[in-house]
C-alpha positions, -999 to 999 in steps of 0.1 A, spaced: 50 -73 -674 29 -88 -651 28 -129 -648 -7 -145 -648 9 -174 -624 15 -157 -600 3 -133 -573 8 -94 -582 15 -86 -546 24 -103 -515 -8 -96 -499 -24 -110 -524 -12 -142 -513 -39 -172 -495 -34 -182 -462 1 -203 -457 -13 -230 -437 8 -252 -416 40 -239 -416 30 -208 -404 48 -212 -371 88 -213 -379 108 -204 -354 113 -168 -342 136 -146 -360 152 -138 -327 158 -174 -317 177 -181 -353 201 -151 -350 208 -163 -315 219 -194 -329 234 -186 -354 268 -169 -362 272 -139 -383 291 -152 -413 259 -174 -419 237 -144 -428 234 -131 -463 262 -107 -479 242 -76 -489 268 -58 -510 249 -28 -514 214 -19 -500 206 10 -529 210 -15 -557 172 -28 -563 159 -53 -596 127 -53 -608 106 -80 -614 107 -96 -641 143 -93 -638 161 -123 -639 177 -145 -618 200 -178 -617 191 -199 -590 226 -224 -589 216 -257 -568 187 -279 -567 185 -287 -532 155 -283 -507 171 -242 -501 181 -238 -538 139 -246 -549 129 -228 -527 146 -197 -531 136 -202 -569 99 -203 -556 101 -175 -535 112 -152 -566 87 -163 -588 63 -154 -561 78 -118 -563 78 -121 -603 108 -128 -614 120 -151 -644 143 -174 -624 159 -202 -641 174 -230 -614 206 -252 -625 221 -282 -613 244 -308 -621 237 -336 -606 201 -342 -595 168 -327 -575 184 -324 -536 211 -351 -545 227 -351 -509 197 -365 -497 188 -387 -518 212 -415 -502 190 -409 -469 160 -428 -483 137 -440 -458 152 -422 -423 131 -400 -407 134 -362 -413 152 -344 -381 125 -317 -382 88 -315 -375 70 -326 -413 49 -290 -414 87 -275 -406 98 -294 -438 87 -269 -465 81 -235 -467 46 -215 -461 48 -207 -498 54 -243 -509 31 -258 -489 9 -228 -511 21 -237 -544 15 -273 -538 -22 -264 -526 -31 -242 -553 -16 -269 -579 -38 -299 -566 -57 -299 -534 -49 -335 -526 -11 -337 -537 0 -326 -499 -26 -343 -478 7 -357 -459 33 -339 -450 66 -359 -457 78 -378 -427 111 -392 -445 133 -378 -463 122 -399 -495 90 -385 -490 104 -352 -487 117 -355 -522 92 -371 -538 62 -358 -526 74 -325 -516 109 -307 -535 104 -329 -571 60 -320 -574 74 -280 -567 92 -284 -598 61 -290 -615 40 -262 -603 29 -237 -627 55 -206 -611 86 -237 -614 73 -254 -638 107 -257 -671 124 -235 -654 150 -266 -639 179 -272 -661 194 -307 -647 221 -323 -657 240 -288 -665 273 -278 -647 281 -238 -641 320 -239 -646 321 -198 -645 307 -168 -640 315 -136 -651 306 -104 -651 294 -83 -683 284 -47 -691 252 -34 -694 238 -27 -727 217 0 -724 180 -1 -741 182 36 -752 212 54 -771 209 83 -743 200 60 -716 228 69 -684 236 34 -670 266 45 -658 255 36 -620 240 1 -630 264 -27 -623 269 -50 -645 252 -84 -652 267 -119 -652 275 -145 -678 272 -177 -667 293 -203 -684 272 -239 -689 287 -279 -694 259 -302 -704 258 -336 -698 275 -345 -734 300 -317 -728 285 -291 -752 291 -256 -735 267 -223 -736 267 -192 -720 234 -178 -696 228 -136 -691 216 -128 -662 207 -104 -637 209 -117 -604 227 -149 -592 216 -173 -556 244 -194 -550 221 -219 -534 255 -253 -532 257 -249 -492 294 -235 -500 308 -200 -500 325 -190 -537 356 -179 -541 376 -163 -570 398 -195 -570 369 -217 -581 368 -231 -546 331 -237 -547 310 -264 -562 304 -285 -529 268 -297 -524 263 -291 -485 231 -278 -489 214 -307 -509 226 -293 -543 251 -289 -568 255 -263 -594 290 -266 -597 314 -280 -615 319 -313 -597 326 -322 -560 362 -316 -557 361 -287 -582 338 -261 -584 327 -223 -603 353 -198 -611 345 -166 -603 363 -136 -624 355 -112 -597 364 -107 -564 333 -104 -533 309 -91 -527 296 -79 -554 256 -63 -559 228 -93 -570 246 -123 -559 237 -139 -532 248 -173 -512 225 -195 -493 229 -226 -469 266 -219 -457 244 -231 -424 233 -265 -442 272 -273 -452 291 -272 -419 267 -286 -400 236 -316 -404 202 -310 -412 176 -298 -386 148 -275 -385 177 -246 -374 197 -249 -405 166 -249 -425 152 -221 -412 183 -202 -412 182 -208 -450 150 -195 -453 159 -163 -435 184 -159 -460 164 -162 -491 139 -139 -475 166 -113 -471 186 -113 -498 149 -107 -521 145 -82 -490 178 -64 -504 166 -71 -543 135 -53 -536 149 -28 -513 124 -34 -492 142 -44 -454 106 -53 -438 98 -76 -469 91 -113 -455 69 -136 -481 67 -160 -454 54 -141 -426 19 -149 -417 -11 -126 -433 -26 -106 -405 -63 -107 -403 
């Protein structure tokens, strides 16, 4: 089912403007170590859009990894308990430790262009600025637009089986999908099928529950010291953590960029599609 919001192909896509030159792939693998890059459990195992995806953390990584899927076409829905890149938000008025065109993505600098021409005449300078002007107007773009559940704590998640659409339908080869387990604010709890999970709190998750830290500017979990239980062990196909870079270490253009390697290839893995980079530049 195709989306009218957003592009049908990545070629489709208009120029990315200013953010154009990141740094080289080559210079962020040289900085950074191994355990930072994306665990792809298993290269054959490919979802199609509109399959969909939790997006857990609402920090600067955790939006746009939620952005860069609904570029691709897939229903994403992005959950955090807290608030919009609540790490940051104690930073106020200090300046950003990265270039302002380094500050967002080439597709968010896009999104915010094609939603009103004059709403990123500045690039953010602070980190205020980076927030208000930059992460928070994303969230009201037509591809992110309700698609942010805030305040909303993921406690668990679990895996389920498949239920297949056809009575002779083989899904014996199709793992299964996962159940995440919702707190509200008010303590009412619900439960969230989905396809694909991004772990997008800056934290790696363990099956103890050890996650839940908000390193990366986010927090889906269940508080601070806390965090989401997991009822299966890792790795397992379509989930994915992001920002392990973002939670050891402070923010800079590095860690940033690092994160946005690792959103582009774990939708690389997704797609099954290894060469698949939304943010490289269109070739003329």
């Amino acid at each position: 089912m195709n989306d009218p919001d957003q592009p049908q192909h990545p070629s489709d896509q208009a120029d990315h403007g200013p953010t154009d030159e990141l740094p080289t792939q080559d210079s962020a693998s040289e900085s950074t170590p191994d355990d930072h890059q994306i665990d792809d459990a298993d290269d054959a195992m490919t979802l199609d859009p509109p399959g969909s995806i939790a997006v857990i953390g609402a920090g600067p990584l955790g939006i746009e990894a939620a952005l860069y899927g609904r570029f691709m076409g897939y229903d994403v829905t992005i959950i955090e308990a807290v608030d919009v890149a609540s790490s940051f938000r104690q930073m106020g008025d200090q300046p950003l430790p990265m270039l302002p065109d380094r500050s967002l993505s080439p597709l968010a600098i896009s999104a915010l262009q094609a939603q009103d021409v004059d709403s990123i005449q500045t690039l953010p300078m602070t980190y205020d600025q980076w927030i208000q002007q930059g992460l928070m107007p994303l969230l009201e773009t037509d591809l992110l637009r309700g698609r942010l559940r805030c305040p909303a704590t993921v406690t668990k998640i679990e895996t389920v089986d498949v239920v297949a659409d056809e009575p002779d339908e083989d899904i014996s080869d199709i793992p299964p999908d996962f159940r995440l387990t919702l707190r509200s604010e008010d303590g009412e709890v619900e439960t969230l099928d989905v396809e694909a999970v991004i772990l997008a709190t800056g934290n790696p998750a363990t099956p103890d529950g050890s996650d839940g830290s908000d390193g990366s500017g986010g927090s889906g979990g269940a508080d601070a010291n806390g965090g989401i239980q997991l009822g299966f062990e890792l790795p397992v196909p379509y989930l994915f953590q992001i920002g392990e870079s973002m939670a050891d270490q402070e923010l800079s253009e590095l860690t940033f960029f690092t994160g946005l390697k690792e959103i582009v290839a774990g939708y690389a893995a997704l797609a099954g599609r290894a060469d698949l980079d939304l943010y490289r530049p269109k070739r003329s």
